[in-house]
Every structure is written in structure tokens, then in C-alpha cells.
C-alpha positions as CSV (number, residue, x, y, z in Angstrom):
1,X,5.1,4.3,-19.8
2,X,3.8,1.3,-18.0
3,X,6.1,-1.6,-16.5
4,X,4.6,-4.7,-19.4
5,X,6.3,-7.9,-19.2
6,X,7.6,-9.5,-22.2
7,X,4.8,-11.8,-22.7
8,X,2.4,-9.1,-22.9
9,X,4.3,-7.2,-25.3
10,X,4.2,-10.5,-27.4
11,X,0.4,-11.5,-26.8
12,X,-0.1,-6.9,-28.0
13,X,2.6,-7.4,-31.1
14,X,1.0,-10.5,-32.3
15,X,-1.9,-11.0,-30.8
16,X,-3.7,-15.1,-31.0
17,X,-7.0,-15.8,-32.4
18,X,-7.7,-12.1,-33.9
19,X,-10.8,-12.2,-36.1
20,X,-14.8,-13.8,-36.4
21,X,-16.0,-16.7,-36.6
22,X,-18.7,-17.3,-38.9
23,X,-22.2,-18.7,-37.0
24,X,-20.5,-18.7,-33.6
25,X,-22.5,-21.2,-31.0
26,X,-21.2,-18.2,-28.4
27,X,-21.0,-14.0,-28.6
28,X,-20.1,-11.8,-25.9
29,X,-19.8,-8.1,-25.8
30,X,-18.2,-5.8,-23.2
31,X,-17.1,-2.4,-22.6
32,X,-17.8,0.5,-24.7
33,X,-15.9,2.7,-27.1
34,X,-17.0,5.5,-25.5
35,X,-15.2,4.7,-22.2
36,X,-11.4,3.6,-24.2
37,X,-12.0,0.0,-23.9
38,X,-14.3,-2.4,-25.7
39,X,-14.0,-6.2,-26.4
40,X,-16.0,-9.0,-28.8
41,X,-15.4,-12.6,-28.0
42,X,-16.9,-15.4,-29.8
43,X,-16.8,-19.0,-30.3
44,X,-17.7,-22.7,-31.5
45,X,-18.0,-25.5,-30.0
46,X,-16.8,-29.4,-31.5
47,X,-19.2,-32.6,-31.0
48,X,-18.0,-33.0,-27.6
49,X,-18.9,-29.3,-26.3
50,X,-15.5,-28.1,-26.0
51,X,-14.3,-24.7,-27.8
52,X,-12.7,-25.9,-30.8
53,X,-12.1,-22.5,-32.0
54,X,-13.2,-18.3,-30.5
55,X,-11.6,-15.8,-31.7
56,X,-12.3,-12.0,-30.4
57,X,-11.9,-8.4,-31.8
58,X,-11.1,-5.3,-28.9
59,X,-10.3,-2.0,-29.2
60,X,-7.8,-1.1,-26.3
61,X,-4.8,-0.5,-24.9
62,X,-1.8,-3.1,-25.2
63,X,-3.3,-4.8,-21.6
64,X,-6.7,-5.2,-23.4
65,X,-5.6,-6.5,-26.7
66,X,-2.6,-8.7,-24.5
67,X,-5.5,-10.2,-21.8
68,X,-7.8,-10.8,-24.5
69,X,-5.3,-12.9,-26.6
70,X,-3.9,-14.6,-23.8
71,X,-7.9,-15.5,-22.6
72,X,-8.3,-17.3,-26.3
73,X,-5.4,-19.3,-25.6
74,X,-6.4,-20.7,-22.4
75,X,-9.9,-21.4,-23.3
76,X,-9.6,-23.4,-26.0
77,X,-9.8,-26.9,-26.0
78,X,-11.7,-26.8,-22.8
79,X,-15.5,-27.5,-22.0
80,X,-17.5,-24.4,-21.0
81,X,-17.3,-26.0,-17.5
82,X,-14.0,-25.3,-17.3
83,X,-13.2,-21.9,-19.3
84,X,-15.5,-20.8,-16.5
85,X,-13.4,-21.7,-14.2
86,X,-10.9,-19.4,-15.8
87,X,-10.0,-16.4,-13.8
88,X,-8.8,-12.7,-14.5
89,X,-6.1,-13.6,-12.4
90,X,-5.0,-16.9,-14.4
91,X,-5.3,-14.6,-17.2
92,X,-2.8,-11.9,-15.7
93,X,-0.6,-14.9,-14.9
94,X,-0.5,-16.0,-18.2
95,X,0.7,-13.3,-19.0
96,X,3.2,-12.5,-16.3
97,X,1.6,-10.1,-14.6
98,X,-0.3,-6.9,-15.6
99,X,0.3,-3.1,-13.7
100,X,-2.2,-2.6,-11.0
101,X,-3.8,0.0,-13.4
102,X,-4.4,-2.2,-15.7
103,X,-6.2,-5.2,-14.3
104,X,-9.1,-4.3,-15.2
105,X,-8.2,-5.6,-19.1
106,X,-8.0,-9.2,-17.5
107,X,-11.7,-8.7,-15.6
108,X,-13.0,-7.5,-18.7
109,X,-12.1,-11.0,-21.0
110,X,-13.4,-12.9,-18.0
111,X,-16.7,-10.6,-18.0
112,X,-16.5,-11.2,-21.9
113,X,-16.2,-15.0,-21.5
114,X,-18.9,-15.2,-19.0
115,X,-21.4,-13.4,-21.4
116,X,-20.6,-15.7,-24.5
117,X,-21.4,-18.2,-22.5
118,X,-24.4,-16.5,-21.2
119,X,-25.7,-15.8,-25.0
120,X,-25.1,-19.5,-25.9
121,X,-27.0,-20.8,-22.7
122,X,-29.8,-18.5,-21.9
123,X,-30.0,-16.8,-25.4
124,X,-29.6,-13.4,-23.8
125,X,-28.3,-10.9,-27.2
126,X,-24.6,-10.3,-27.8
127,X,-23.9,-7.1,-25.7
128,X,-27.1,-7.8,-23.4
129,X,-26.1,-7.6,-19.9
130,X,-28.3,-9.9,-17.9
131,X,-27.6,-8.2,-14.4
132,X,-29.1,-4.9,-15.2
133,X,-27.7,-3.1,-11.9
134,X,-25.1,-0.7,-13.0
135,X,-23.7,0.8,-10.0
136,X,-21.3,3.1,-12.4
137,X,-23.2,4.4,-14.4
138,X,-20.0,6.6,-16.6
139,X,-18.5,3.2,-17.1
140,X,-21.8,0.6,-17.2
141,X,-20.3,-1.4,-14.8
142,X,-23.0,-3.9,-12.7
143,X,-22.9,-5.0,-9.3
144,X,-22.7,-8.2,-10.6
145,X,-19.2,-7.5,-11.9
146,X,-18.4,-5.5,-8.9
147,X,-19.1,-8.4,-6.6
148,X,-17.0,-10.9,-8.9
149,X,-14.2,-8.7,-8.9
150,X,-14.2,-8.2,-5.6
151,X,-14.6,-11.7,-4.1
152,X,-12.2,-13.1,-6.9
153,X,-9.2,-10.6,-6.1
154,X,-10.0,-9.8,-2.2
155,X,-10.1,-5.9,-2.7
156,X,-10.7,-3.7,-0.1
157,X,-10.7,0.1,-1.5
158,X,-13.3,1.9,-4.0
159,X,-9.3,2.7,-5.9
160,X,-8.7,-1.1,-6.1
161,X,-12.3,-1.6,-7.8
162,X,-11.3,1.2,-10.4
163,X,-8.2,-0.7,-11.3
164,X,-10.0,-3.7,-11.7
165,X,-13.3,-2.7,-13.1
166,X,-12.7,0.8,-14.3
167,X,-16.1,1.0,-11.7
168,X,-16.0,4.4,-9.6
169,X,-13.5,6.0,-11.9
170,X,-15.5,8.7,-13.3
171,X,-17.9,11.4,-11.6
172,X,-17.3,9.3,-8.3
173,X,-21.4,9.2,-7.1
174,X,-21.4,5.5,-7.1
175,X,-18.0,5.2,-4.2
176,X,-20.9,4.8,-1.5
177,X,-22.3,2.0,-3.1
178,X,-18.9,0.1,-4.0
179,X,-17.9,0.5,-0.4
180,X,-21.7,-1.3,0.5
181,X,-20.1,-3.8,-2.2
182,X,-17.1,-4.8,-0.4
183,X,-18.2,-4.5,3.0
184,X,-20.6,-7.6,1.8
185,X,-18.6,-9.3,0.7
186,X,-15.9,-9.5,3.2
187,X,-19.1,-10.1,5.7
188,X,-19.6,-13.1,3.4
189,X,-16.1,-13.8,3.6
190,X,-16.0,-13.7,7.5
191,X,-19.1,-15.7,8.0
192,X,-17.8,-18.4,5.1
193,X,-14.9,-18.5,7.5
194,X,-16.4,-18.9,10.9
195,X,-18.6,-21.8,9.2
196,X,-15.1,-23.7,9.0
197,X,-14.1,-26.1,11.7
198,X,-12.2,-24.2,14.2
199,X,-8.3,-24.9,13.8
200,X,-6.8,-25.8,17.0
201,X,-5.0,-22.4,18.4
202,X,-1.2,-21.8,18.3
203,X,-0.5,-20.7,21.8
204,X,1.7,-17.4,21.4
205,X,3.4,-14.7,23.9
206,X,2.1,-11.6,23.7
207,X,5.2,-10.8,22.2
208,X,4.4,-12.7,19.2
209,X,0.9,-11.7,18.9
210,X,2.6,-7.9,18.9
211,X,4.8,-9.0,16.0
212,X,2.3,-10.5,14.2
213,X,-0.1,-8.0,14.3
214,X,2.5,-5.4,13.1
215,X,3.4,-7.5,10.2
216,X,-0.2,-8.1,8.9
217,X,-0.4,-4.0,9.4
218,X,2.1,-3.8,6.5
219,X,2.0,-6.2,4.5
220,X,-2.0,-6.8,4.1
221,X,-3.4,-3.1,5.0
222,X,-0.7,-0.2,5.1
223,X,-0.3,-0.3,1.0
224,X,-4.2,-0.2,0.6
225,X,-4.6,3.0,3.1
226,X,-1.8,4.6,1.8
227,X,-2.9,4.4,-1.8
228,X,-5.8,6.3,-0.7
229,X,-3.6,8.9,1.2
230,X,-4.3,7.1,4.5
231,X,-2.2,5.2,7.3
232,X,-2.5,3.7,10.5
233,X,-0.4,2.9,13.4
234,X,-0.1,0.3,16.1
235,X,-1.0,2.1,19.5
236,X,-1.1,-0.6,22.1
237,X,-2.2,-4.1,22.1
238,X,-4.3,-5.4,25.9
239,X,-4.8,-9.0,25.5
240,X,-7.4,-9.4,22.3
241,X,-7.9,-5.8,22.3
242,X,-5.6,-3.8,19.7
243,X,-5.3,-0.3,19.7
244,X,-4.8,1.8,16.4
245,X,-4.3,5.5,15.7
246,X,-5.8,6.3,12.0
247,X,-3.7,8.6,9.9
248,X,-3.7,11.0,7.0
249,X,-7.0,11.2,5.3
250,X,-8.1,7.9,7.3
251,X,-8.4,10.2,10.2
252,X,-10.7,13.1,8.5
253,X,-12.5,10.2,6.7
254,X,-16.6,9.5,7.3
255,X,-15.6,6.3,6.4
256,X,-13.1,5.5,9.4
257,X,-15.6,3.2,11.7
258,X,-16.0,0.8,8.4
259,X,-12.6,0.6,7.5
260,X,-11.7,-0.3,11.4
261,X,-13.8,-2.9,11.6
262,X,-14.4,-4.2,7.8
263,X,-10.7,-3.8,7.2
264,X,-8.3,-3.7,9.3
265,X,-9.8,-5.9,12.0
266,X,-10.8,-8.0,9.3
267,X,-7.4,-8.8,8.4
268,X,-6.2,-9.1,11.6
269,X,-8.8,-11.5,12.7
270,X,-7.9,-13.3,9.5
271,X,-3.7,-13.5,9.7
272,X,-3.9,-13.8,13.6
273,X,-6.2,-15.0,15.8
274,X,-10.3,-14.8,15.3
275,X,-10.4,-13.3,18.7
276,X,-9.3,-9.8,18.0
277,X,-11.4,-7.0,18.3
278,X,-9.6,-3.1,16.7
279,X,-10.4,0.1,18.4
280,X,-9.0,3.4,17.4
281,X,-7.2,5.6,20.4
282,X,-9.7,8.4,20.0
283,X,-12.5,6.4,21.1
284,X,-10.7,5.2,24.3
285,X,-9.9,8.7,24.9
286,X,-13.5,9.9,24.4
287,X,-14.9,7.2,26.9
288,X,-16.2,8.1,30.2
């Protein structure tokens, strides 16, 4: 039985905004009946441009039916400008959280939202998707959505795209390319960064670094590695060089040399100091 707060239960029980509206300005169409979850949102807009009414229909699970209410609520009233603006995360919010495994109810009314809009700007069909690369092809999720998912939440794992998008969930052929996905995207994320005016350094001991380093292990990367049967372990840290020891099925994985460097000294670069550079012990061991 899953963990739902209150205000989902409400928002599942007696859901808002539950029916059509006749000649909508707006229709979008997501998710299938064939893969459990499927949702219909549609609305109009008043003389100003703002969504004086929508209204959707889904088939789903009480996080699908609960996000999709809670999306209507939040939308109305405002311009399309700003219901774009609308995340999967306010969404989840609204509703005071959502399980892990269920987050990708939330994506899903932002993926519907975006297509209404797309139908009432660019005339593309209700249930059209305009970005045509599916990546999962059991699921029909694009690389599009992918991306958004990822950038908008900061994952890092192919399991964290299947809570979110359902993406990679099925006959598993398409892991390869959402790991491509998110190894963009934190690229992106790391140049974005570097184009930001450099922040004076902190000066800290090496003591602090240590610390530092250890904390950002568990808090930010651990829970990830571990949710994939993985782990890692602070070996040694010489200056700006940190020294790690993969675990579990980190160690075994093909993977390892992307998750080093994409991942973990990603974050570390991120919650301590740009400088850092992560090697695992294996490869000191190995060198002449």
C-alpha cells in the first residue's frame, strides 16, 4: 500500500474539474491505456487569455487521478505564460508530496499541459506528439520528455527516470540511451555553471574539505547508488584529488567510468569546490 498524504487521498476521493468542456480552445493527450496510465486535459480560455475553465478525464492510479486534479487547480486563472511555468514538482507540492514511484503521475499532467497548449498554439492534433523521438518505445516516452524530466528534477539514475517517466521500465533496451540523456544534461548543467561568475572561495582545512566531501557522499549520491544495488566509499583525499573505492554492482558495472566522473565528481564539484577531480582506487593501483 503506498505512503499518500491526506491531500492526495482528497484530490483521488473527490477529484476537481472532472469532465469536458464543449469546443475547448486547448486538448492534450498523454499516456496510453495500454501501459495503466492515460490522461485528457482540456481547456478555454476568457477574453483576456487566461484559463477560465479545463477540466480533464484519466484513467490511473489514485497519484494520476490526485496530480491531475491538483494540476486543474493550479492552472486556472492563469495565462498560458504562466501554467507553463507550472512544474511536476509544484504539482507534487500541492499535493504534499507523492512516493518516489509515483512521480511520474505529476510529469505526466505537466506533459499533458504542455501538449494542450501545444494543440492550441501550433495546431498539432489532440494526442499528437510533436517530438517524435521515443527513446522507450514499451512506454512512448520521447526524449523530449526525458530531457524535461531530467533537467527539471536533477536525476541521475535510468531507476529515477522510470519513477518519473515510467521511461526504461519495460524490456530495458532504451537504459543506454537514457544514461546518454542524463550525462547531457548534467554536461549542460556543468557548463551552465562554469558560465557563472566565479564566487570568491571559502578557504577551508583539509579537514573540512574531508567532511565535506563525506557529507555530499551521503546525502546527494549514496541513496542514488544504492537504489541501484551500488555504493561507494571515501578512500583518501590528496589535495583536489579524491579517491573512491566503487561498491556492489557499481564495481562490476560497464558503466563505472560515467558514473565517476558524470556523478559523483559532479556533485562533488557542485557541493564543494569546482576544483575536484574523483578517481577510483583501482586505477591508482593499476598505474605504472
Amino acid at each position: 500500500m503506498w505512503d499518500y498524504t491526506d491531500k492526495v487521498m482528497e484530490h483521488f476521493k473527490n477529484p476537481k474539474n472532472v469532465g469536458v468542456i464543449e469546443d475547448p480552445d486547448g486538448v492534450g493527450e498523454v499516456g496510453s491505456l495500454a501501459c495503466g496510465d492515460a490522461l485528457k486535459l482540456m481547456f478555454k480560455l476568457d477574453e483576456q487569455g487566461r484559463i477560465q475553465d479545463v477540466k480533464f478525464q484519466t484513467f490511473g492510479c489514485a497519484s494520476a487521478i490526485a496530480s491531475s486534479s491538483a494540476l486543474t487547480e493550479l492552472i486556472k486563472g492563469k495565462t498560458l505564460e504562466e501554467a507553463e511555468k507550472v512544474t511536476n514538482q509544484d504539482i507534487a507540492k500541492y499535493l504534499g508530496g507523492l512516493p518516489e514511484q509515483k512521480m511520474h503521475c505529476s510529469v505526466m499532467g505537466k506533459d499533458a499541459l504542455l501538449a494542450a497548449i501545444d494543440n492550441y498554439r501550433k495546431g498539432a492534433k489532440a494526442g499528437e506528439k510533436i517530438d517524435v523521438d521515443v527513446v522507450c518505445n514499451c512506454f512512448g516516452v520521447t526524449r523530449q520528455e526525458i530531457e524535461r524530466a531530467v533537467r527539471e528534477n536533477n536525476l541521475t539514475t535510468v531507476l529515477e527516470v522510470t519513477n518519473y517517466t515510467k521511461a526504461g521500465g519495460g524490456c530495458e533496451t532504451c537504459h543506454d540511451d537514457i544514461k546518454e540523456i542524463i550525462a547531457k544534461a548534467l554536461r549542460e548543467k556543468a557548463e551552465a555553471a562554469n558560465r557563472q561568475p566565479k564566487k570568491k572561495k571559502k578557504m577551508m582545512t583539509n579537514i573540512q574539505k574531508i567532511q565535506l566531501i563525506q557529507e555530499t557522499l551521503e546525502r546527494e549520491i549514496r541513496p542514488a547508488l544504492k537504489k541501484d544495488g551500488g555504493d561507494i566509499e571515501l578512500v583518501d583525499v590528496d589535495g583536489d584529488l579524491v579517491v573512491v573505492s566503487m561498491r556492489g554492482t557499481c564495481a562490476r558495472c560497464k558503466v563505472a567510468n560515467f558514473t565517476l566522473k558524470e556523478v559523483v565528481e559532479s556533485k562533488l564539484r557542485e557541493f564543494v569546490t569546482g576544483d575536484l577531480s574523483v578517481v577510483e582506487e583501482k586505477t591508482l593501483e593499476d598505474a605504472p
